[in-house]
C-alpha positions as a LaTeX table, in Angstrom:
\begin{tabular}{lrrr}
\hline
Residue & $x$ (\AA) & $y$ (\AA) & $z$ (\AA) \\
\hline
Unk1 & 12.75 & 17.61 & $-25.30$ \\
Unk2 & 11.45 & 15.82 & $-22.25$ \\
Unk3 & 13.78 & 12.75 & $-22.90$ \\
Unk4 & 16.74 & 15.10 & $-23.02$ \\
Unk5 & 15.80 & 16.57 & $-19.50$ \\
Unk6 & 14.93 & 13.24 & $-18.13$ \\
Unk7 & 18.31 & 11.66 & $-19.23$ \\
Unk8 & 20.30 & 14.28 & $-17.50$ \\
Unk9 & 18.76 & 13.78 & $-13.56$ \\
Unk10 & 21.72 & 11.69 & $-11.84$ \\
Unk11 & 21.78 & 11.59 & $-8.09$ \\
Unk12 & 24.47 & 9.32 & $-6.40$ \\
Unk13 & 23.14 & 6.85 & $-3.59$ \\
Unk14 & 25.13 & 7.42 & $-0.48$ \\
Unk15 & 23.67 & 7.14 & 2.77 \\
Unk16 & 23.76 & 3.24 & 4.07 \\
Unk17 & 24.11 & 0.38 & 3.27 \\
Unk18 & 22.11 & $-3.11$ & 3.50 \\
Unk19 & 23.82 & $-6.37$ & 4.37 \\
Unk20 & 23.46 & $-9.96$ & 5.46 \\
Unk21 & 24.66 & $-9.44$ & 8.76 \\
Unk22 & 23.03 & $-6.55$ & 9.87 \\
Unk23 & 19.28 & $-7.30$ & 7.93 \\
Unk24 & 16.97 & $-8.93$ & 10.25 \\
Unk25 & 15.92 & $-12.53$ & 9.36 \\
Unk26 & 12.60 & $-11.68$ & 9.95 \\
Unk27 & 11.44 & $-9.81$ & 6.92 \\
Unk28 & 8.18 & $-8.12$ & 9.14 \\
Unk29 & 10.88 & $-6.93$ & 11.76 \\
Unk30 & 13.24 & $-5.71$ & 8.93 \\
Unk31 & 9.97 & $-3.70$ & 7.22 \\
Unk32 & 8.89 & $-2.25$ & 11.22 \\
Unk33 & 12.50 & $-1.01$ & 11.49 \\
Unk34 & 12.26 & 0.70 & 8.26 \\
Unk35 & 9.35 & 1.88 & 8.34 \\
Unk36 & 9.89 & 3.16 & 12.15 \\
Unk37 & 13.11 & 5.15 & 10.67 \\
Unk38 & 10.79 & 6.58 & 7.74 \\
Unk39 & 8.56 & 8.08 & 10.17 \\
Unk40 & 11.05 & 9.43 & 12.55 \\
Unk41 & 12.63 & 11.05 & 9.25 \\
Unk42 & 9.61 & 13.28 & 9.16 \\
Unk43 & 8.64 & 11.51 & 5.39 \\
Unk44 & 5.34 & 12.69 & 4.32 \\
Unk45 & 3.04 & 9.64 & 4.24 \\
Unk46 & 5.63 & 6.95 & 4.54 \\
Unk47 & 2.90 & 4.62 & 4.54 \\
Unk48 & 1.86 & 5.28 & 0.99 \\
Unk49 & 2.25 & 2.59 & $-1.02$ \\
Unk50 & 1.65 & 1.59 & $-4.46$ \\
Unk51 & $-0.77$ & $-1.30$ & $-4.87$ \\
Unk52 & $-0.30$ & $-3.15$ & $-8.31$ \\
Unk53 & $-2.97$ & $-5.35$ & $-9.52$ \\
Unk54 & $-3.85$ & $-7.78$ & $-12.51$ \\
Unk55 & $-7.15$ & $-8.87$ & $-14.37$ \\
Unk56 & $-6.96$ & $-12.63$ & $-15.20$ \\
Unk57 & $-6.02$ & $-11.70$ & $-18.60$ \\
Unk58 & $-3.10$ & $-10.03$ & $-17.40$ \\
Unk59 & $-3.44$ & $-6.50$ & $-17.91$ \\
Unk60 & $-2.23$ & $-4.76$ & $-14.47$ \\
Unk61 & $-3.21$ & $-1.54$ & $-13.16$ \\
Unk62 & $-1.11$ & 0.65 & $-10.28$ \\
Unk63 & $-2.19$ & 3.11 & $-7.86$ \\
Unk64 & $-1.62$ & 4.54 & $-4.20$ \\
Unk65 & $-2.73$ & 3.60 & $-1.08$ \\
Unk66 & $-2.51$ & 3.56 & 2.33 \\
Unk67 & $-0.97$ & 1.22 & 4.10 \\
Unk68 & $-3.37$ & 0.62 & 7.67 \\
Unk69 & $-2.27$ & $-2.18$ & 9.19 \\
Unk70 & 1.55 & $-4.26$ & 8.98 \\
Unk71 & 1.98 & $-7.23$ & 11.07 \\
Unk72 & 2.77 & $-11.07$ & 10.57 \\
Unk73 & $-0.66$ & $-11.77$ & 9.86 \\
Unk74 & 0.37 & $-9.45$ & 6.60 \\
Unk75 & $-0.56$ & $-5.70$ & 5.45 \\
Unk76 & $-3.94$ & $-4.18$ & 5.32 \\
Unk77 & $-5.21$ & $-1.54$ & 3.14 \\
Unk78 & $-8.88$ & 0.19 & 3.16 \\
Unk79 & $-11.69$ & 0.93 & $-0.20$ \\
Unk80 & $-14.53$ & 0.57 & $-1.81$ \\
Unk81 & $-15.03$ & $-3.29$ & $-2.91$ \\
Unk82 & $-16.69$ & $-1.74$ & $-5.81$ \\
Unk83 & $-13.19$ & $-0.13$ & $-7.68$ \\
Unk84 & $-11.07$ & $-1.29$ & $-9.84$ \\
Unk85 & $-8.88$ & $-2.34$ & $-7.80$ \\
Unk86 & $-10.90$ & $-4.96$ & $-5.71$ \\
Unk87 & $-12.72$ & $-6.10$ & $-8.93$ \\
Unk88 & $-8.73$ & $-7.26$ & $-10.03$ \\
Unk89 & $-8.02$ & $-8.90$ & $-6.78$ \\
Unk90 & $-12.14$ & $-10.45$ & $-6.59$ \\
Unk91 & $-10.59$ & $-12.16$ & $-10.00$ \\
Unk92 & $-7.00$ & $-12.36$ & $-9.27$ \\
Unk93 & $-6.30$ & $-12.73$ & $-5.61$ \\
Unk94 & $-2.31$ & $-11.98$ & $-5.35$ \\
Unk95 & $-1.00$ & $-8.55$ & $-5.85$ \\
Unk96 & 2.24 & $-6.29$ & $-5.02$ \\
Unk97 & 3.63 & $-3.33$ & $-2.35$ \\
Unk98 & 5.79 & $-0.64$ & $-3.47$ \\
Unk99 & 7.00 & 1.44 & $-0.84$ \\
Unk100 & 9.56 & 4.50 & $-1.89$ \\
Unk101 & 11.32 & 6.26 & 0.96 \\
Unk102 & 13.55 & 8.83 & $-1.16$ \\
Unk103 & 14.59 & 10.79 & 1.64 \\
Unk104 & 16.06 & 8.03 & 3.05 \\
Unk105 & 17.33 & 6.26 & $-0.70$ \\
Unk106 & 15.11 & 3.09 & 0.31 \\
Unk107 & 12.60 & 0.96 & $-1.24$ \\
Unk108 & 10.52 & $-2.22$ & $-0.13$ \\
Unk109 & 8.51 & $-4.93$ & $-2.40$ \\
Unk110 & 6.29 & $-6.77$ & $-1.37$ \\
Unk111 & 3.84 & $-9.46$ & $-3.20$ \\
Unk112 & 1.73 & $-12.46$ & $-2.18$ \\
Unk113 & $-1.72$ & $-13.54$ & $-2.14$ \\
Unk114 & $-4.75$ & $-10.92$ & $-0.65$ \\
Unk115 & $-7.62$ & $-12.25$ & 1.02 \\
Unk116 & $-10.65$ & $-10.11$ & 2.43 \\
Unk117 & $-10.60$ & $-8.73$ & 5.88 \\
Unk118 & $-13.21$ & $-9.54$ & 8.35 \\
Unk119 & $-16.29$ & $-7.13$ & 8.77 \\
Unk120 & $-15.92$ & $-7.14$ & 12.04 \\
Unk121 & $-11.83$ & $-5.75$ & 11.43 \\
Unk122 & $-13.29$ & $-3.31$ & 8.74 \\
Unk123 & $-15.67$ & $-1.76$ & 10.92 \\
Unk124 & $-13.63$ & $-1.31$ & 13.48 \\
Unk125 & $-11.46$ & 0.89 & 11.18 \\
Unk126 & $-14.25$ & 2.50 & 9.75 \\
Unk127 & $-15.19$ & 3.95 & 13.18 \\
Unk128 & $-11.90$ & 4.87 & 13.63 \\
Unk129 & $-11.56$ & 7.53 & 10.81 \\
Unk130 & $-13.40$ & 11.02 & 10.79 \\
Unk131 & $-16.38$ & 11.67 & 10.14 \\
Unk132 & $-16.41$ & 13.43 & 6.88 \\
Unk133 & $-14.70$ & 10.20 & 5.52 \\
Unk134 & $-16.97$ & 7.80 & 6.33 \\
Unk135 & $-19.23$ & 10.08 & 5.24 \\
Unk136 & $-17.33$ & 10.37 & 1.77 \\
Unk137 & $-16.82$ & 6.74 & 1.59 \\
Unk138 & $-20.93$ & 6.34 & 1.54 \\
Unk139 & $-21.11$ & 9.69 & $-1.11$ \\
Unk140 & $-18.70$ & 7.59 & $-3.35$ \\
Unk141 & $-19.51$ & 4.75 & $-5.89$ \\
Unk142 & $-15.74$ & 4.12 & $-6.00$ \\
Unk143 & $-14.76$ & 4.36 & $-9.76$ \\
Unk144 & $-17.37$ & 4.52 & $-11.73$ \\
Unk145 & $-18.37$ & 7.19 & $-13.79$ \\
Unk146 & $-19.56$ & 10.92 & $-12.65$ \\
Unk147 & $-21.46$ & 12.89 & $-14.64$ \\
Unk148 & $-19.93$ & 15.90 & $-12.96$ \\
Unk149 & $-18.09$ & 16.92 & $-9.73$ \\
Unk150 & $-21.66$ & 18.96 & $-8.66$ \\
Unk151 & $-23.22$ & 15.53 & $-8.24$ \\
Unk152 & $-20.73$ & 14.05 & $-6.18$ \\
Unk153 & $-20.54$ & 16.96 & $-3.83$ \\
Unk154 & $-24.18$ & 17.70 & $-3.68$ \\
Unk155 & $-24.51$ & 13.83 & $-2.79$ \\
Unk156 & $-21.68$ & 14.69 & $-0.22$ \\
Unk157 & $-23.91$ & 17.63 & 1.19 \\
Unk158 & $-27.06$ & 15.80 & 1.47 \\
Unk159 & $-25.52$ & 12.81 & 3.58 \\
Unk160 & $-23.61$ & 15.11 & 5.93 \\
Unk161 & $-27.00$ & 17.12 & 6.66 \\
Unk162 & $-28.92$ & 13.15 & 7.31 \\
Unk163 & $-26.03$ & 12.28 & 9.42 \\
Unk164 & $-25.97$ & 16.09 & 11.33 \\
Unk165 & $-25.81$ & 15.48 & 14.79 \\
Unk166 & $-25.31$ & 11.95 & 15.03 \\
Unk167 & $-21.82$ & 9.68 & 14.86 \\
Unk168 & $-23.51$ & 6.75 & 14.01 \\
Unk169 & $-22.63$ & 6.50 & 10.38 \\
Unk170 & $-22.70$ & 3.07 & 9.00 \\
Unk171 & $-20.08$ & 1.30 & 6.88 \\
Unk172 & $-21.42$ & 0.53 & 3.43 \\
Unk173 & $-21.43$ & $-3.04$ & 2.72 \\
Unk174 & $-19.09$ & $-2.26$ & $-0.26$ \\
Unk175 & $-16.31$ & $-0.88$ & 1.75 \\
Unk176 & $-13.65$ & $-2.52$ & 3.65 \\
Unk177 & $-10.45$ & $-4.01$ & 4.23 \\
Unk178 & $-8.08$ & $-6.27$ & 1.83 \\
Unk179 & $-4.97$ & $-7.94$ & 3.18 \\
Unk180 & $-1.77$ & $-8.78$ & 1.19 \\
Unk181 & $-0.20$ & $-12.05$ & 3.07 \\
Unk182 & 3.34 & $-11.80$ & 1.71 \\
Unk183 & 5.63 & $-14.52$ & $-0.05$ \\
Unk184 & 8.05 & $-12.83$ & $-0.79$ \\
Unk185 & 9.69 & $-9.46$ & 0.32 \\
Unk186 & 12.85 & $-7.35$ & $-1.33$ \\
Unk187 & 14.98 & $-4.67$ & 0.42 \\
Unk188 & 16.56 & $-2.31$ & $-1.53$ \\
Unk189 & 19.09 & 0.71 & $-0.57$ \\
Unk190 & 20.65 & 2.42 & $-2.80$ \\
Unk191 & 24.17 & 2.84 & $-3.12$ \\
Unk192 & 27.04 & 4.63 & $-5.25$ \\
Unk193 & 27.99 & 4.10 & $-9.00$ \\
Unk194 & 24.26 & 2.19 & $-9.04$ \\
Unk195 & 25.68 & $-0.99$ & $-7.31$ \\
Unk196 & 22.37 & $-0.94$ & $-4.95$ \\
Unk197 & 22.23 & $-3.57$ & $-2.07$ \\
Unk198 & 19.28 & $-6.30$ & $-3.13$ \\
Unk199 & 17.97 & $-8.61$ & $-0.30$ \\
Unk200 & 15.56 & $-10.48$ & $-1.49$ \\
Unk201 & 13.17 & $-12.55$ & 1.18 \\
Unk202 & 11.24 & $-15.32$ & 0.17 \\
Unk203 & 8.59 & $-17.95$ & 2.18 \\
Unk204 & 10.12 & $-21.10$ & 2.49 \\
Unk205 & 7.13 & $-24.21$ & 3.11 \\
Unk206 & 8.07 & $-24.31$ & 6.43 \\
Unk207 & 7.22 & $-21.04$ & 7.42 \\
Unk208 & 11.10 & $-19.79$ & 7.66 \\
Unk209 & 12.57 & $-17.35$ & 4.81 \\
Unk210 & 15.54 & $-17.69$ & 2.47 \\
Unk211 & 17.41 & $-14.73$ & 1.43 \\
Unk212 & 19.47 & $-14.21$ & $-1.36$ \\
Unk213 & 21.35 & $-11.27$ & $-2.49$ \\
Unk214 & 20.15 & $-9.69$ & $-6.12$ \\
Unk215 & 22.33 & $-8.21$ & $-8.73$ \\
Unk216 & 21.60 & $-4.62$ & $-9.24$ \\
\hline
\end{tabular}
């Protein structure tokens, strides 16, 4: 029954297009633009990403995350070094972006290596966001199993009375930043009849990038 429902969604891909003259040759600059015209297209989250890892075996693993920080240095996202996810990357250091801007009939991939980010970056962060989330970052032993949702909130309560009063809440030492140094980056808009425009970006060894159209 679901198949039959699921078969019948069509939606026709008309908004823009994507090109070799018009794409900047700098996939970062291409990604800012993007991203700059998700934003200003009121998107909910456009910085929500899905992160795909893979143990050493192979077996991968997807989720969302948030991307918080993009520049040429490469694109930095925030946990708990303790989850699933950084166990996959501790083993298997290369990983992949998904960005999805429906709204907008766009979609970015990104994959490369990940390395840790520094303490000092992580903290910096860390002091940045509210203080019920740092607060929740230190309540939660990131993926591992609760007995119930009582413990996990009475753990909440009993940190945010220690830390009443005070904004000195420190970062856990198993919490920080990862960054995903890209090697390769793809573009994709859709287009009518499913003939989407494919650019596809990737690191050349002298630092330049080669870009090839895909079939659809």
């Amino acid at each position: 029954m679901l198949t039959e429902t699921v078969q019948q969604m069509r939606r026709d891909y008309t908004l823009a297009a994507l090109d070799e003259d018009t794409v900047h040759h700098n996939p970062f600059m291409q990604f800012a633009a993007w991203f700059r015209e998700a934003t200003d297209a009121g998107i909910d989250e456009p910085n929500a990403m899905t992160l795909a890892t893979s143990t050493p075996d192979g077996i991968p693993s997807a989720r969302i995350v948030l991307l918080k920080g993009a520049d040429e240095n490469g694109f930095t996202f925030y946990t708990n070094y303790t989850s699933q996810k950084s166990h996959d990357l501790l083993l298997n250091p290369c990983a992949a972006l998904l960005f999805f801007w429906g709204e907008l009939q766009r979609q970015v991939r990104i994959s490369g290596r990940v390395e840790k980010c520094s303490r000092e970056e992580s903290e910096a962060y860390f002091r940045s966001r509210p203080a019920e989330s740092r607060i929740g970052a230190i309540a939660s032993a990131q993926s591992s199993v609760l007995q119930n949702r009582a413990v996990l909130e009475e753990r909440f309560r009993e940190l945010t009375e220690h830390y009443a009063g005070t904004d000195d809440i420190p970062m856990p030492d198993t919490w920080g930043g990862w960054r995903l140094i890209p090697a390769s980056f793809e573009f994709w808009q859709g287009r009518a009849s499913r003939l989407h425009d494919r650019l596809h970006f990737t690191l050349q060894d002298d630092g330049t990038w080669m870009i090839e159209r895909l079939s659809p």
